[in-house]
N, C-alpha and C positions, 0 to 999 in steps of 0.2 A: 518447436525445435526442428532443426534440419534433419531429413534421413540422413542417417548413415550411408556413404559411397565409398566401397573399398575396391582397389585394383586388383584384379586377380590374376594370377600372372598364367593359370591357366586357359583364360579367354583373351588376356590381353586387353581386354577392357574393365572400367569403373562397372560395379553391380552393387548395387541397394543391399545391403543387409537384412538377411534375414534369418533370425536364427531356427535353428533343428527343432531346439526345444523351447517354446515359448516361453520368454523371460528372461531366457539363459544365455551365457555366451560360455562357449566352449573352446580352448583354445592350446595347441600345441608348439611348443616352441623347439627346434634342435638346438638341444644344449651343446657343452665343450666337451673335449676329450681329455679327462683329466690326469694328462702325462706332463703337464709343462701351465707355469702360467699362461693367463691370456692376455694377447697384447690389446692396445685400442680398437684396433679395429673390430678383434671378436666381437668386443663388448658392447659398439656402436649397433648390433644386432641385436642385444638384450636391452638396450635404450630404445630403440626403435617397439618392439615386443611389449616392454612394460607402457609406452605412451600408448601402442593399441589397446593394452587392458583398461590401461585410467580413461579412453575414450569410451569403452565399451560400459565402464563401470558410470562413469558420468551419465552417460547416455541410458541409464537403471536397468541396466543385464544384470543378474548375477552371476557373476565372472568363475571360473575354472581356469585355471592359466594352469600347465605342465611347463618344464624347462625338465628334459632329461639328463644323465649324467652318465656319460660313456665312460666306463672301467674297463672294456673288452671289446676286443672284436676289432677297432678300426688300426686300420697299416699303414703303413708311412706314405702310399699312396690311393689317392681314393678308390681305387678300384682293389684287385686281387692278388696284388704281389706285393713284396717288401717287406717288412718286419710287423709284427705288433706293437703300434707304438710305447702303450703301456710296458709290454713286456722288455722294449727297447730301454727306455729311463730307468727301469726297476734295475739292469743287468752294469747301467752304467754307472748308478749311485752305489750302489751292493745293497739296494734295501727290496723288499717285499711291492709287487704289484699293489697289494693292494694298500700299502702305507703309502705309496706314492698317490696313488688315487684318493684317499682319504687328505692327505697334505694339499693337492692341488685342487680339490674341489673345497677348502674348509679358503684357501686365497681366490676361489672364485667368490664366493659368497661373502666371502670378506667386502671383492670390490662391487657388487651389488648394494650391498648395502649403503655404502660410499659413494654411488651414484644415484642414490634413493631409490630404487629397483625394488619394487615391493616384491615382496619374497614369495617365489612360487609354490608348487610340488617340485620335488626334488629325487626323484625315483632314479636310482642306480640299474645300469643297465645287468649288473650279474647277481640283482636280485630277480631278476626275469626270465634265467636261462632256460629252466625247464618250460617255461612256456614259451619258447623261441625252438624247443627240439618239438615241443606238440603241435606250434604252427607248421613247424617244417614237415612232420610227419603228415597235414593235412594234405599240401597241397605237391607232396614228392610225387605222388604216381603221375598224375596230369599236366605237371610243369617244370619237373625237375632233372637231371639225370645225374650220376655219379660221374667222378671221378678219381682218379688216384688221390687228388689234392684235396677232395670234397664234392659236396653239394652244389650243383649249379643251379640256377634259374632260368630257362628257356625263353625268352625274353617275345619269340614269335608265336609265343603261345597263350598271351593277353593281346586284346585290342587296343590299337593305335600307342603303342610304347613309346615314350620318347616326345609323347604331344606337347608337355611340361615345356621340354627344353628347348624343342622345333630343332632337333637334335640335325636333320636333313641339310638345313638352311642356316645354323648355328654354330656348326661343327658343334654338338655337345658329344661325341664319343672321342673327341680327338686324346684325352687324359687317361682312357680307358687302357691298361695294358696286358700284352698278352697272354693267356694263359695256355698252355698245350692241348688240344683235347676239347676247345670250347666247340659248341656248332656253330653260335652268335657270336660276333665280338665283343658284343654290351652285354652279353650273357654274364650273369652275377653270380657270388656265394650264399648261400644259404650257409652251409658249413663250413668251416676249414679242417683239414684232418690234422693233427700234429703228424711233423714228417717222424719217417721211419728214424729212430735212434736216437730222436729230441724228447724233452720232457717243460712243457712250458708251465709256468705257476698257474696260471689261468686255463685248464681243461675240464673237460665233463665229459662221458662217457653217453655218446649216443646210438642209432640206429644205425650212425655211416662213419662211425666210427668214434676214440677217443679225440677229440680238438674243441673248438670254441666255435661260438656264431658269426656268421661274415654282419660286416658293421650297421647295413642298412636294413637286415630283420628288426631289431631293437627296436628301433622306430615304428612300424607298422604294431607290433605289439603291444608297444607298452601305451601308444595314442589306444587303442584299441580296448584295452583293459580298464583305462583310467578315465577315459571321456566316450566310448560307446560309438559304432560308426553306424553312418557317418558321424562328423562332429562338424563346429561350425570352422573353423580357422586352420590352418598351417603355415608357422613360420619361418623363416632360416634366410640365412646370407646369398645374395645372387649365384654363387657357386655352385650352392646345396640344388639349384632349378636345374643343372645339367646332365649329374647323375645321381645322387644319392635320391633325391624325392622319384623322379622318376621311377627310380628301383621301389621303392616304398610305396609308388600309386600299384607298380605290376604286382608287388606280394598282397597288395590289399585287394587287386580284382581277383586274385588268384584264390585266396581266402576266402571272401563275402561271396564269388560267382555270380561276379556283378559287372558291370563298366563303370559303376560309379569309384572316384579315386580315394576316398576316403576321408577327404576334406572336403568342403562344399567350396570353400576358396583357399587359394595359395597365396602367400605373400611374400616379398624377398628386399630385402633392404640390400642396395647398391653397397659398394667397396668404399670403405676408406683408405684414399691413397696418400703417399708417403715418397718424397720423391729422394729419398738419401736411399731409399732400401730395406730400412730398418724397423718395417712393419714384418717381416717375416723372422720368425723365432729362427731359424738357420740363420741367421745374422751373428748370434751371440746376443749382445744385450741390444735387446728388441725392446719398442716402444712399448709402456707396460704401464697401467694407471698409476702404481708406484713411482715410477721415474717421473711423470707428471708433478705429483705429491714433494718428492724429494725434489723439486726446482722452486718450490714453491707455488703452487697451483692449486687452487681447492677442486675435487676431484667434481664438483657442480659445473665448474665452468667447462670441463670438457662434457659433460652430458649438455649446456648452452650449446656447445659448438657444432653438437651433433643435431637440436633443435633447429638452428639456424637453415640448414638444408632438409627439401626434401628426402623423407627416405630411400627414394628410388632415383635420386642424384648421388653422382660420386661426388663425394665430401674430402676436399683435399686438406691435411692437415699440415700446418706450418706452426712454428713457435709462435710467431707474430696471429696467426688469426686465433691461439688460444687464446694469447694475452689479451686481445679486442673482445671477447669472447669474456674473461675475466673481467674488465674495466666491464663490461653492459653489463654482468652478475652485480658487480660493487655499485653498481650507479643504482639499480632496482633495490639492492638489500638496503641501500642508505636512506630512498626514497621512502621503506617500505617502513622502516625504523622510525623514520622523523613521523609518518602518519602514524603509528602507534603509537608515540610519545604526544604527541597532538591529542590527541582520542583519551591517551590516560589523564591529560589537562582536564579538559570537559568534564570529562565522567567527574576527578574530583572536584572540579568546582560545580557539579550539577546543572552544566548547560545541556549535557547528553545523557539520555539514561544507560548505566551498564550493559552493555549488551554482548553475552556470553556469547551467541554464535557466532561473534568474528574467529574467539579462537578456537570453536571445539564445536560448532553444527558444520554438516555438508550443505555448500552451496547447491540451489538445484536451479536451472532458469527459468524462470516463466515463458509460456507462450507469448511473442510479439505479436501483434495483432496492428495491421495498415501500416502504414508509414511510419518509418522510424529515424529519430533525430539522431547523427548522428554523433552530435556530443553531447548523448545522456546515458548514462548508465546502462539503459535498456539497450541502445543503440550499440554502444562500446561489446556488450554481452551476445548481442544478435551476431553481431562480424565474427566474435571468436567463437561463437556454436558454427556459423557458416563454415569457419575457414575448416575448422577441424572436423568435420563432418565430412569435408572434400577431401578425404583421404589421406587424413591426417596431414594438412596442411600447414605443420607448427611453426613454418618461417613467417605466414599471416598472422597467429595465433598472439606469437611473441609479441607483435608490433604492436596488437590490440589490446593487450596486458600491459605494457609500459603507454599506450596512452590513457588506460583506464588509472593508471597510478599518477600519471600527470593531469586528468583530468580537475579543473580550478572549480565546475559549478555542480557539485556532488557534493553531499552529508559523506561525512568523515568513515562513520560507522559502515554504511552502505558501501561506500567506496571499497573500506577493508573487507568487505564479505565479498563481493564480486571475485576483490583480487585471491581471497584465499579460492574459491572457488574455481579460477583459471590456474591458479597454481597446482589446484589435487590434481589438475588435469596435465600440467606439464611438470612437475614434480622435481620443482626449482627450492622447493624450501622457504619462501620469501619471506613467512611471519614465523619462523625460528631461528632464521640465521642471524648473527650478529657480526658486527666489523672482525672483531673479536678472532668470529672461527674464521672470518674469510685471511686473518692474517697467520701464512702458515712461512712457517721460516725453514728456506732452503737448507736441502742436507748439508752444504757445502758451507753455509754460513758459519762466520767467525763470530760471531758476534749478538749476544743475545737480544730478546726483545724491551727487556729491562734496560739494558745499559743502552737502547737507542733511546727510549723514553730518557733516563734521564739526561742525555748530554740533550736531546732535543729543549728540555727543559729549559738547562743551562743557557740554549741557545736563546730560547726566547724570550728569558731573561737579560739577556747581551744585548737583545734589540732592543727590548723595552727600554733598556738604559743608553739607548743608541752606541754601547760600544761594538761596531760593527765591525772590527778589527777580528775580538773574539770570539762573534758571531761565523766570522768567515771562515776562523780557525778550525772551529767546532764543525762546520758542512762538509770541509776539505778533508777533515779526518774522518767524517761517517762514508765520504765520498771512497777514500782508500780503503775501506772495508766492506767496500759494497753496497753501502746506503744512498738510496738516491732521495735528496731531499726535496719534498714536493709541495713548496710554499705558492701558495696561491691555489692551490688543488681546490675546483670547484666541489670535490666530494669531501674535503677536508679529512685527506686520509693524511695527509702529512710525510710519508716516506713509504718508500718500500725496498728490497733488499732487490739486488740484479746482481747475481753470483753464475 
């Protein structure tokens, strides 16, 4: 098997993996802030994240993955001014902070699981306050100073700040805004104070007064608590590289009394862009896995669309490249279907013996050894450990999975273990999904899936007896209801709705 080569956006170059702790992989992820759904793009972050753990776990780490869950702390602008978001939503619903965070973290997890997102830890950040007031009390005499607003973080008082972001040559301070009284301008919160004569639902009672944690403690703490520093991994949205981790490598040198950043590498998956606008929730109704779902889209084919590019490319999203995107999901699942039903042939007529690990052992690869063919299983297996090994290279990976399912001179059985085995790794679903689930009928549709079967029937029956009169009748009314009739479909899916 290939080393593992992950980019690290600290060095800016590919480094060999190696873990902290032998055997292990350790791994932190910046989860959401759970004031508001998340649109696609958050969640192209947690696709990205979970394909690093199914590498790391393929590759026999035993895996720790965190995704945190922000309830507190973060403001409407990434830096030190503007509202609490949470406490923003909770004041505009008339409900409780923490029933909105309860609500919007139970529809995160929702669409995790709807994306196949193997489920992390899930640690709440205001189950960790008093150790966000013990951090801060550490490291207040030597890095910290008051102010009327709160706790700040002196930012010239760690080594080389801002390396993360090359904040100099990047602009990454350009988002930061002003605060009165700072010394630094990237200088951060540790605390926020509740202002005089406010009373917010989210307070605790500390050393620098009654307020809440400024947002980017949380993170240093609770990676710290749960995975031990160093650890092996950090990951977040190319955003999070400009201020938020930075802030999180200084509270961790400021903590440990180290230069080391608390992560051995950093990771960051590029933006998905959105050229209407409506990837940002200020929009109103923002791109949201839901609305995917509700056009009719099974929510797989947007984690396909997010495999198709690398993670550190912007990934532009268009209806048309989901739908392509959907058609390459239905052509693998139908593929994947027909060699199952082949394979249950065999088996009962005893040309193949039963073999249980297609559907329920872990594929593991063997060592390739010289030259390898490249249209043999082995060969097909060798490319997708290469491609994915090279930093998560899942637009190779894909290619080498669907020609491992096309592949003509491979046993049946073998072929299906490979494939489930490239699939734990990209976490497409292939030997679960059925036509069945991939056909999800638009919110907007009039028209059930029952009554397209049967007129479809009908129609088939009108050929059969060459009355193509009422053959035509039957298309042009599925036509008027939004059915597109799709005769001659190499996948013989036969219709589908466009509402």
């Amino acid at each position: 098997m290939s080393d593992l080569k992950l980019f690290n956006s600290l060095t800016r170059q590919l480094e060999t993996f190696t873990p902290v702790h032998p055997g292990e992989a350790r791994v932190y992820s910046c989860g959401p802030t759970v004031y508001n759904y998340q649109h696609i793009g958050n969640m192209r972050a947690y696709v990205f994240a979970d394909t690093l753990g199914r590498v790391l776990s393929y590759k026999g780490y035993k895996l720790t993955h965190v995704i945190n869950i922000t309830d507190v702390g973060h403001l409407t602008s990434d830096a030190d001014a503007g509202e609490d978001k949470m406490e923003k939503m909770a004041a505009s619903q008339g409900k409780s902070a923490w029933d909105i965070a309860a609500y919007y973290q139970e529809d995160f997890e929702r669409d995790l699981e709807r994306l196949n997102i193997r489920k992390p830890a899930h640690p709440r950040a205001t189950e960790y306050v008093d150790a966000m007031i013990e951090w801060g009390k550490s490291i207040a005499d030597k890095h910290c100073y008051e102010l009327a607003s709160g706790l700040y973080f002196d930012v010239s008082t760690v080594p080389e700040y801002g390396r993360l972001a090359r904040a100099v040559t990047d602009d990454g301070e350009g988002r930061i805004d002003e605060v009165e009284g700072k010394r630094n301008k990237a200088d951060f919160a540790i605390w926020r104070k509740t202002p005089p004569g406010e009373t917010r639902q989210m307070e605790w009672d500390s050393p620098w007064g009654r307020g809440a944690p400024g947002w980017h403690l949380e993170c240093s703490v609770m990676s710290k608590a749960l995975l031990g520093m160093p650890f092996d991994i950090h990951t977040g949205g190319i955003d999070h590289r400009e201020i938020h981790h930075p802030n999180e490598i200084a509270q961790n040198q400021a903590h440990e009394c180290s230069a080391e950043t608390g992560a051995r590498i950093w990771m960051h998956n590029n933006f998905l862009v959105e050229r209407s606008g409506k990837m940002s929730k200020s929009s109103g109704e923002f791109l949201r896995l839901q609305l995917l779902v509700d056009k009719g889209f099974h929510p797989l084919a947007y984690r396909l669309m997010c495999l198709q590019a690398h993670y550190r490319s912007e990934l532009e999203f268009s209806w048309e490249g989901l739908q392509a995107a959907f058609v390459r999901l239905k052509r693998m699942v139908m593929a994947v279907t027909a060699l199952k039903a082949r394979h249950a042939e065999l088996v009962s007529a005893s040309i193949v013996p039963n073999n249980p690990s297609v559907e329920t052992e872990r594929w593991t690869l063997k060592q390739v050894q010289g030259d390898v063919n490249v249209g043999s299983l082995s060969g097909r297996a060798a490319i997708f450990d290469t491609s994915i090994a090279d930093d998560l290279n899942t637009a190779i990976a894909l290619t080498s999975l669907e020609e491992t399912i096309g592949l003509k001179t491979a046993g049946i059985a073998e072929k299906l273990q490979l494939i489930q085995g490239m699939d734990q790794v990209l976490g497409l679903n292939l030997l679960k999904l059925t036509r069945q689930d991939l056909r999800i009928r638009p919110q907007a549709a009039t028209i059930t899936e029952a009554e397209i079967e049967a007129a479809l029937t009908q129609r088939k029956e009108a050929r059969a007896n060459k009355d193509f009169a009422t053959s035509d009748r039957i298309r042009d009314e599925l036509i008027a209801k939004g059915v597109e009739v799709m005769d001659g479909d190499p996948l013989d899916w036969d219709w589908k709705l466009d509402v």
